[in-house]
C-alpha positions as CSV (number, residue, x, y, z in Angstrom):
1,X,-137.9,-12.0,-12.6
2,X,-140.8,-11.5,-14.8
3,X,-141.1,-9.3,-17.4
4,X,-143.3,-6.1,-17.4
5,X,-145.8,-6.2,-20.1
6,X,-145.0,-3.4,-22.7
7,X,-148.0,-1.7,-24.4
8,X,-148.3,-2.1,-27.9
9,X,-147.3,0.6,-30.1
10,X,-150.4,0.7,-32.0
11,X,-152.3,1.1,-28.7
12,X,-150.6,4.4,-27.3
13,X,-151.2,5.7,-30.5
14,X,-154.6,5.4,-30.8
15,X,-154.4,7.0,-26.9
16,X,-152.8,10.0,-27.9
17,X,-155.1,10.6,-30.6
18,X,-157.8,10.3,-28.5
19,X,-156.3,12.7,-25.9
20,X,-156.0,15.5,-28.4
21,X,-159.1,15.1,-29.6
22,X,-160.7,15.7,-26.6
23,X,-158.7,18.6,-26.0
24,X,-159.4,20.0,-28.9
25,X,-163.2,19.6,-28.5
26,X,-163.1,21.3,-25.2
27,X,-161.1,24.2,-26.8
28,X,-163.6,24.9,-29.8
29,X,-166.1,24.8,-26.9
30,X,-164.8,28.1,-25.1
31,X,-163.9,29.5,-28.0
32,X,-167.7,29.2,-28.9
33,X,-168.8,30.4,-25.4
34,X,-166.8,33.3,-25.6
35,X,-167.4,34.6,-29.2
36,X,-171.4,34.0,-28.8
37,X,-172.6,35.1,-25.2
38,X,-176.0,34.4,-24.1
39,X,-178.3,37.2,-24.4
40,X,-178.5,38.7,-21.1
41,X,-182.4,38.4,-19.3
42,X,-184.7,41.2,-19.9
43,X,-184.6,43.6,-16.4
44,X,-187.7,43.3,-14.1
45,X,-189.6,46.2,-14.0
46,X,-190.3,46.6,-9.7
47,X,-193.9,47.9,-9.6
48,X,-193.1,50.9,-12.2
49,X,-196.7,51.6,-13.7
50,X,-197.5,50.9,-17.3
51,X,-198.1,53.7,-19.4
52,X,-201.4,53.9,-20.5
53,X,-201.3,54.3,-24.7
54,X,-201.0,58.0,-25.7
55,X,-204.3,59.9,-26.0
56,X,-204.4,63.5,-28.1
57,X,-203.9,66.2,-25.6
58,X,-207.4,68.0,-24.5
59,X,-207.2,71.6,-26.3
60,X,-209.0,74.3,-24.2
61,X,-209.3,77.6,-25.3
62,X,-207.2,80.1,-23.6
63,X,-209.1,82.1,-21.2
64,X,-208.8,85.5,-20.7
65,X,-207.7,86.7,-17.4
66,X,-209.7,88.1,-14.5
67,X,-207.1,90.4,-12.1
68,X,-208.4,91.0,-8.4
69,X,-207.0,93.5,-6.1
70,X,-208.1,94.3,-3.1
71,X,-208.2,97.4,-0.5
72,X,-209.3,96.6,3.0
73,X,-211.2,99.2,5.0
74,X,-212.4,97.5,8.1
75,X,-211.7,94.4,10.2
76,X,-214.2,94.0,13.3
77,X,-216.7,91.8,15.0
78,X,-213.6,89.2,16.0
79,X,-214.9,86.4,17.5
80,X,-212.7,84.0,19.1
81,X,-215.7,81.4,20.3
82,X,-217.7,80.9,17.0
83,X,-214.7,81.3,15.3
84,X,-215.0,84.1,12.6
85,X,-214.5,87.6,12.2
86,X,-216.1,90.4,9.5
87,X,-213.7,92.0,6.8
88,X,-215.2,95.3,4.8
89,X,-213.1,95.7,1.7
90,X,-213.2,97.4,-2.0
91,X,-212.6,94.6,-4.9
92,X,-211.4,96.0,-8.2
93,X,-211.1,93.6,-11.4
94,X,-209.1,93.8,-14.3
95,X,-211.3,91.4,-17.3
96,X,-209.3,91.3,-20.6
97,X,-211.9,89.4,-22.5
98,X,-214.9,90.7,-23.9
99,X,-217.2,93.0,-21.8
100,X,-220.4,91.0,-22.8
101,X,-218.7,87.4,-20.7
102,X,-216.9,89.5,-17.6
103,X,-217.7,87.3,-14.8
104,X,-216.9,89.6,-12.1
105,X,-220.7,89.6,-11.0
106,X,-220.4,86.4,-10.2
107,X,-217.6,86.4,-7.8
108,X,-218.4,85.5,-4.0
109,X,-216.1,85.4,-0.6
110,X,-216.1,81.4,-0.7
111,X,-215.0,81.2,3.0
112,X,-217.7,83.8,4.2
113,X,-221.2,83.6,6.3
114,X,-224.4,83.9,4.2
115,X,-227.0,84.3,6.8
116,X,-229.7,86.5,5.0
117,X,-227.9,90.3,4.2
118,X,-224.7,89.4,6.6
119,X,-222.5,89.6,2.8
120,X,-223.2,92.5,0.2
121,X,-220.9,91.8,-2.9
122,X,-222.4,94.8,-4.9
123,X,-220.5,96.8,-7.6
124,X,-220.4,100.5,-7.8
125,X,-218.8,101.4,-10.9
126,X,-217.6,100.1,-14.4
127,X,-215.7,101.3,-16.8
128,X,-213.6,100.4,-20.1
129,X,-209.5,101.4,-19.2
130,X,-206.9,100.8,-21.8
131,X,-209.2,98.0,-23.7
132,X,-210.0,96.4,-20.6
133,X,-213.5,96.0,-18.2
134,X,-212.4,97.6,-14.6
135,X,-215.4,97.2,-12.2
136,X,-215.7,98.2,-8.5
137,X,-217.4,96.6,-6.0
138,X,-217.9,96.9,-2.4
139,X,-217.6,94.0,-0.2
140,X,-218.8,93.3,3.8
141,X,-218.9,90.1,5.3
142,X,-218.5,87.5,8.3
143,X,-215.7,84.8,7.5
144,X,-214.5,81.5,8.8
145,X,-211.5,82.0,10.6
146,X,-210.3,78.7,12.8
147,X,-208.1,80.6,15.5
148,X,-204.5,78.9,17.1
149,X,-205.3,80.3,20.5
150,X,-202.8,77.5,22.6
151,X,-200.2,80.4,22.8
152,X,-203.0,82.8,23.7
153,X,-202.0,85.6,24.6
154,X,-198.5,85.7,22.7
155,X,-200.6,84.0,19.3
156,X,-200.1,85.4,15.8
157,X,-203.3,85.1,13.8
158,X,-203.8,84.7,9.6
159,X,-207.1,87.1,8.6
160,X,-207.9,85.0,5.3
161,X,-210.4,85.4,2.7
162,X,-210.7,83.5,0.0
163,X,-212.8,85.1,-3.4
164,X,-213.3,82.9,-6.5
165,X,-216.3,82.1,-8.5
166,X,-219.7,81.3,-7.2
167,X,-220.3,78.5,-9.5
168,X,-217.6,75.7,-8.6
169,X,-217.5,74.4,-11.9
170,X,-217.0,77.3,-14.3
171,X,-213.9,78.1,-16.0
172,X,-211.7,81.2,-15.2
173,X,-208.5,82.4,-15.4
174,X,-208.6,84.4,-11.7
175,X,-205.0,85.7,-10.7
176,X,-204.2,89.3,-8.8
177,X,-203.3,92.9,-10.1
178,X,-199.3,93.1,-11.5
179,X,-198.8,96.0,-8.7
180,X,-200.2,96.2,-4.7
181,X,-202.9,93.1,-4.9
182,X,-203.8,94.3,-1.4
183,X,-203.8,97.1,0.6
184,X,-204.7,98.1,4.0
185,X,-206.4,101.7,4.6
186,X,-203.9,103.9,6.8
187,X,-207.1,104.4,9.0
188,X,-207.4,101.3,9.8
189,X,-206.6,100.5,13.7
190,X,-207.4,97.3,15.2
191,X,-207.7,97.8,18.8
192,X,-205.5,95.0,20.7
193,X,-203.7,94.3,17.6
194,X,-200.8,94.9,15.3
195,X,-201.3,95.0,11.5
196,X,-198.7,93.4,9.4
197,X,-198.2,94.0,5.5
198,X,-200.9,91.7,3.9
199,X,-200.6,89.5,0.7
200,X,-202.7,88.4,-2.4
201,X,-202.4,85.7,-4.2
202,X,-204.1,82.8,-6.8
203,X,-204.5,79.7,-5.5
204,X,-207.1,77.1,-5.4
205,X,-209.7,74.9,-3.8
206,X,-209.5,70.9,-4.2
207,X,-213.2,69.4,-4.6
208,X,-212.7,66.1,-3.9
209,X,-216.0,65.0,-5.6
210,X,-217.4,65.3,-8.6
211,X,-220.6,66.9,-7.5
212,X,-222.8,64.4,-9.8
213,X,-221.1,64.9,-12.6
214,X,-218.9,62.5,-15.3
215,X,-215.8,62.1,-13.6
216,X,-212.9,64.7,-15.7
217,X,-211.0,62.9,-17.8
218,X,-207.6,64.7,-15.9
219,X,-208.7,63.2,-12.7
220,X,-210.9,62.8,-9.8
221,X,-209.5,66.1,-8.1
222,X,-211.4,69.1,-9.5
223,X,-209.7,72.4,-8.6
224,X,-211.9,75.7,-8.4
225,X,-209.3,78.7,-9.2
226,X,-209.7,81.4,-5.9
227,X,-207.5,84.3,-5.1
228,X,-206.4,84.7,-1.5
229,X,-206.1,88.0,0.3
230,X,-203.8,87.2,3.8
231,X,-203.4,90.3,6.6
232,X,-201.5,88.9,9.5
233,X,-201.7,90.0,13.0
234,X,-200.5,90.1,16.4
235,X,-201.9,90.2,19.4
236,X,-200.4,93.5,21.9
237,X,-199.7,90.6,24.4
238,X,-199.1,93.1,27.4
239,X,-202.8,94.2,26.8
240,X,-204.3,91.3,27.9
241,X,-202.0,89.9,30.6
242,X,-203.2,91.7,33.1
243,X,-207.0,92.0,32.9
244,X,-207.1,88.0,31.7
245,X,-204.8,86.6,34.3
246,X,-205.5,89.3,37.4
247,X,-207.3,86.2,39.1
248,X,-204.1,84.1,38.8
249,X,-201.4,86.7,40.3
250,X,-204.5,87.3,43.2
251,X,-203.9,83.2,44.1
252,X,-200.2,84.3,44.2
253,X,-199.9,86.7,46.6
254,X,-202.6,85.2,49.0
255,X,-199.8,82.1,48.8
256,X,-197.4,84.3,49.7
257,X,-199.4,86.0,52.8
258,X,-200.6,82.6,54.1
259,X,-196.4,82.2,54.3
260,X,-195.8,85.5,56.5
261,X,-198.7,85.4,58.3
262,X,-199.3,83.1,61.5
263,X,-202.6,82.7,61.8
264,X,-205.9,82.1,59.4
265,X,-203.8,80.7,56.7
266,X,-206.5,78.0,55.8
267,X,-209.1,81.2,55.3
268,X,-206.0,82.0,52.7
269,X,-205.3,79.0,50.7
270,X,-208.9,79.0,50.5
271,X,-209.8,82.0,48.7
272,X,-206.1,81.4,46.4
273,X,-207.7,77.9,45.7
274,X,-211.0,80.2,45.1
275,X,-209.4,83.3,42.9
276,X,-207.4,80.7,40.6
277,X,-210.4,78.2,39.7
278,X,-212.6,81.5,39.0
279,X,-209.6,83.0,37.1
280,X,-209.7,79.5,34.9
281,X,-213.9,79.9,34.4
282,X,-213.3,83.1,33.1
283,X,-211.1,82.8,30.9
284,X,-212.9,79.7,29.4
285,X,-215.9,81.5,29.1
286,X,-213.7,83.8,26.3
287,X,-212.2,81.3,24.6
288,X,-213.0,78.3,22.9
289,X,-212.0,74.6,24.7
290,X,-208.8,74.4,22.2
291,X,-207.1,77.5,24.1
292,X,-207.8,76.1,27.8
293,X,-205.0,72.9,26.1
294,X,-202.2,75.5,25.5
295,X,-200.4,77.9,27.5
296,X,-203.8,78.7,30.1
297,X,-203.8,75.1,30.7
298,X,-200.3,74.7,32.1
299,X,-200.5,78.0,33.6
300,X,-203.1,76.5,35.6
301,X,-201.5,73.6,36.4
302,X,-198.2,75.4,37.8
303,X,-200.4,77.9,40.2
304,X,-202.5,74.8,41.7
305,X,-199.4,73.1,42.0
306,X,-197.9,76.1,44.1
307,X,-200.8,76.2,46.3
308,X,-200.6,72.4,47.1
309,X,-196.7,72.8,48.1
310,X,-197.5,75.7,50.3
311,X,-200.0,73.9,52.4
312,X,-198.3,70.7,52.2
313,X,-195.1,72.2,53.1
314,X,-196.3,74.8,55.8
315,X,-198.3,71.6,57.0
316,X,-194.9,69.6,57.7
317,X,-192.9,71.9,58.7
318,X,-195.5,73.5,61.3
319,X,-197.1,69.9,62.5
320,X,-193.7,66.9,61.7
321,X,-190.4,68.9,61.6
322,X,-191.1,70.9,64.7
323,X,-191.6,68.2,67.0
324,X,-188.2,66.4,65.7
325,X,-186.2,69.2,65.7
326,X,-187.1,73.2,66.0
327,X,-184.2,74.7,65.2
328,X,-184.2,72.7,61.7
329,X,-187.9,73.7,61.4
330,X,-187.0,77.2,61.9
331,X,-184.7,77.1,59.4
332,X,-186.7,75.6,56.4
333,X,-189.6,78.2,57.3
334,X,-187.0,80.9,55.9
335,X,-186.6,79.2,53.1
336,X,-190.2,78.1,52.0
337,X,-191.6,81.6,50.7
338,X,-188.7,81.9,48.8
339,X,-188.7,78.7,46.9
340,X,-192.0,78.9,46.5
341,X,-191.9,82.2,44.3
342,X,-188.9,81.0,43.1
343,X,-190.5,77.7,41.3
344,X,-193.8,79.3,40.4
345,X,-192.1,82.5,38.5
346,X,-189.6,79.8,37.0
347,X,-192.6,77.4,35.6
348,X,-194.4,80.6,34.1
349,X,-191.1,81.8,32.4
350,X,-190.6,78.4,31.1
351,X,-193.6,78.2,29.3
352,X,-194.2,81.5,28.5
353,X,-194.1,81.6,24.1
């Protein structure tokens, strides 16, 4: 047998010393890492705007207020096809400030129609109350009213006019009175309609140009302060039902007599046919195009549908079915008046409001 080499001494040594160095080097190594972490990356900002530097704030002078109330004496002159209506009303304002700068002269009905003497802003009285300018001034005008009319004639309607300033660009503190900023006069009756607690209110008009000017350093928007004055009201539905769709109920019951009688039913479908299209002309000769897409529209629809049923049924029942089988014929003839009434009053409760 040979003999297995044996490693010098002196060479394992210098192995085992080379072993714990290494160790140790690896050691000092964490230890670093873990005593000194890496500063952790700065966090991206994801499309976050970059504030601008700080400018001084813009110091405006506080304006004294100008208080509006309102008492509204007349509503008339509704006009659903040129779509405005005509307010009469007494404006009262309130100016804090001094009497020499009141700007209640100025004020206008923003939203109304000035066609020659159609608006009359004019004051009737001033006087000095409690430190403060109160003025009076009678007011009469046409205003833009764009009516919802595609429930007509179960619609709600918003009377709004809109007062502010007749320069756009001038300063004012406008608001409404503390107490009762609007009012309706007990006398007032609107035939057709019901009258619903009205509102006042500031708010404000958005200018989206800057009318020639230097653009304001708060924006592009300019905002002209306005005070609102709101009077709901509803239409008396049952008033209008009747007169307005008279031509439609006619097309009805011709349907139903060209079911029970024998003979000249084509004379009958003709004037239904007849009484519902003239029923539709009417109407849109009231109303603007907007209402004839609402509930006249499908109302239409359902009663030409009916009258095309009724001669198509009638027609194969009296001219197919018989000649197959009478009996059965007989038997569906029962039947057809009363499915047709049946389906027509069912579509006009469905879409009723």
């Amino acid at each position: 047998m040979k003999d297995v080499p044996v490693v010098p001494r002196r060479r394992r040594l210098w192995m085992a010393l080379a072993a714990l160095a290494f160790a140790l080097t690896l050691q000092i190594g964490f230890w670093r890492a873990a005593a000194t972490p890496e500063p952790a990356p700065p966090a991206v900002d994801w499309g976050r705007p970059v504030a601008p530097a700080a400018s001084p704030p813009l110091r405006q002078p506080t304006l004294p207020p100008l208080q509006l109330g309102a008492y509204i004496t007349n509503v008339n002159d509704i006009d659903l096809l040129n779509d405005q209506f005509s307010i009469e009303l007494l404006l009262w304002t309130i100016w804090q400030g001094d009497p020499d700068q009141n700007p209640s002269d100025q004020l206008r009905i923003l939203n109304g129609v000035y066609n020659g003497d159609t608006q009359r802003f004019e004051r009737i009285r001033r006087d000095q109350i409690n430190g403060s300018s109160w003025s009076l001034y009678t007011v009469r005008s046409p205003v833009v009213k764009r009516w919802r009319l595609q429930r007509y004639p179960f619609d709600d309607q918003l009377l709004h006019v809109q007062i502010g300033l007749e320069d756009p660009l001038q300063p004012v503190n406008l608001d409404v009175v503390p107490t009762d900023p609007s009012t309706v006069s007990p006398g007032l009756i609107l035939p057709g309609w019901i009258l619903k607690p009205p509102n006042g209110y500031a708010s404000s008009i958005s200018l989206m140009s800057d009318l020639g000017r230097p653009m304001a350093e708060v924006g592009a928007v300019r905002r002209q302060p306005t005070v609102s004055f709101d009077l709901p009201i509803q239409r008396r539905s049952l008033l209008f039902v009747a007169p307005d769709f008279l031509g439609y109920m006619l097309a009805v019951g011709l349907c139903c007599m060209s079911l029970l009688i024998t003979r000249s039913r084509d004379d009958l479908i003709l004037a239904a046919v007849v009484s519902a299209g003239g029923n539709y002309v009417f109407i849109a000769g009231q109303l603007p195009v907007t209402a004839m897409t609402g509930f006249i529209g499908t109302l239409q629809l359902i009663i030409f549908l009916g009258i095309l049923y009724v001669v198509a049924a009638d027609e194969l029942i009296d001219n197919q079915l018989s000649l197959v089988n009478a009996r059965f014929a007989r038997v569906l003839k029962v039947f057809l008046l009363p499915s047709y009434v049946g389906m027509t009053l069912l579509g006009i409760w469905w879409i009723i409001p």
